[in-house]
C-alpha positions in Angstrom: 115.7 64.8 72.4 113.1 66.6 73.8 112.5 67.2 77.7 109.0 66.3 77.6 107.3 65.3 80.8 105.8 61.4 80.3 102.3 61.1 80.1 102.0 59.7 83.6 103.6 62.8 85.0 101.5 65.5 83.1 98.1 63.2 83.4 98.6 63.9 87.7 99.7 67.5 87.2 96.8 68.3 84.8 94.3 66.3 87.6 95.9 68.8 90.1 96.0 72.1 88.5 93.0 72.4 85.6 89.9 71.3 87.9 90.4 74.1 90.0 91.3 76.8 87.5 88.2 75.6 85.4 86.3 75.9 88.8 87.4 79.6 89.2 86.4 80.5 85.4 89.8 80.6 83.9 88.8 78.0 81.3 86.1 80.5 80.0 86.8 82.3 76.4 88.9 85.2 77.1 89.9 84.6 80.8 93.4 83.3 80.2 94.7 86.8 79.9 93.7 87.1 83.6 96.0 84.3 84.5 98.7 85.7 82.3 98.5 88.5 84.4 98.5 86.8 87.5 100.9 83.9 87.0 103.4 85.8 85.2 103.2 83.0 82.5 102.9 84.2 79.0 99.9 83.4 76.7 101.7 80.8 74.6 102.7 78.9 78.3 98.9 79.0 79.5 97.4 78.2 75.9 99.5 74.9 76.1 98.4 74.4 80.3 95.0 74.4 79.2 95.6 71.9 76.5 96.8 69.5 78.2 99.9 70.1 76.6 103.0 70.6 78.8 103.0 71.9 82.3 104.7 75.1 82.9 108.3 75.9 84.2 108.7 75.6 87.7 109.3 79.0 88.3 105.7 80.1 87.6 104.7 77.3 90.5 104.7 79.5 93.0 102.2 81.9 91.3 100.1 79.2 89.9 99.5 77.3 93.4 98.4 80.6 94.5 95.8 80.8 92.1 94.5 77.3 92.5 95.3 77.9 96.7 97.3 74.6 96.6 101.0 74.3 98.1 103.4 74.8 95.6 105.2 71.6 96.9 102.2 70.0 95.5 102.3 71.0 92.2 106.3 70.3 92.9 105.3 66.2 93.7 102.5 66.4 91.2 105.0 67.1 88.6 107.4 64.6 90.0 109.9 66.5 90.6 109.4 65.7 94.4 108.6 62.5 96.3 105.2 62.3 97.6 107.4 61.7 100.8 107.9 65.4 100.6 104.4 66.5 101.2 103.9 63.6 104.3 106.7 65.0 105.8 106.0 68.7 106.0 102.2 67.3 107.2 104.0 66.0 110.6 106.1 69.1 111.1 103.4 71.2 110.4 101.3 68.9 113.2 104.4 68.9 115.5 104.8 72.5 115.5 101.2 72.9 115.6 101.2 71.2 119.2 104.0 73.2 120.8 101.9 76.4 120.1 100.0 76.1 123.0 102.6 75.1 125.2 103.1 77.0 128.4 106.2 79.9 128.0 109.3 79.6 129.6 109.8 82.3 132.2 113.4 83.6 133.8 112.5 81.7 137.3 112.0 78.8 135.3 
């Protein structure tokens, strides 16, 4: 048995990942070395990104939503391996925390 991804799962991680890689001219012939070097994937693993043919190990997420300037937790619920829960959750802490910068310091008289 193999641990391929199902086609539902690869179709949204593809949507996610190739538009903006193809939009930074990684697509073009001879630029996937570039994102060898900057992923840390190897050629065969990039080769087989661009195809359309399996989506990389998770360990090269980090590194590849760098590339694309995405959140790696969205390549994370992309690939399913998070609920899209995940991402709506961070969006309110980040918006929580967000409103408490502004708020006035505590001082020692206070």
């Amino acid at each position: 048995m193999t641990d391929a991804a199902p086609p539902g799962r690869e179709a949204k991680f593809f949507a996610l990942v190739l538009p903006p890689l193809e939009g930074a001219g990684y697509t073009v012939y001879g630029s996937q070395q570039k994102l060898v070097a900057e992923t840390g994937m190897n050629k065969s693993t990039v080769s087989r990104l661009m195809s359309r043919e399996q989506i990389p190990h998770v360990k090269f997420f980090p590194a590849l939503a760098r590339v694309i300037g995405k959140d790696p937790a969205e390549l994370l619920v992309a690939a399913e391996m998070l609920p899209p829960e995940y991402l709506e959750s961070q969006q309110t802490l980040s918006e929580t925390n967000q409103s408490q910068v502004g708020s006035e310091g505590i001082t020692p008289e206070k």
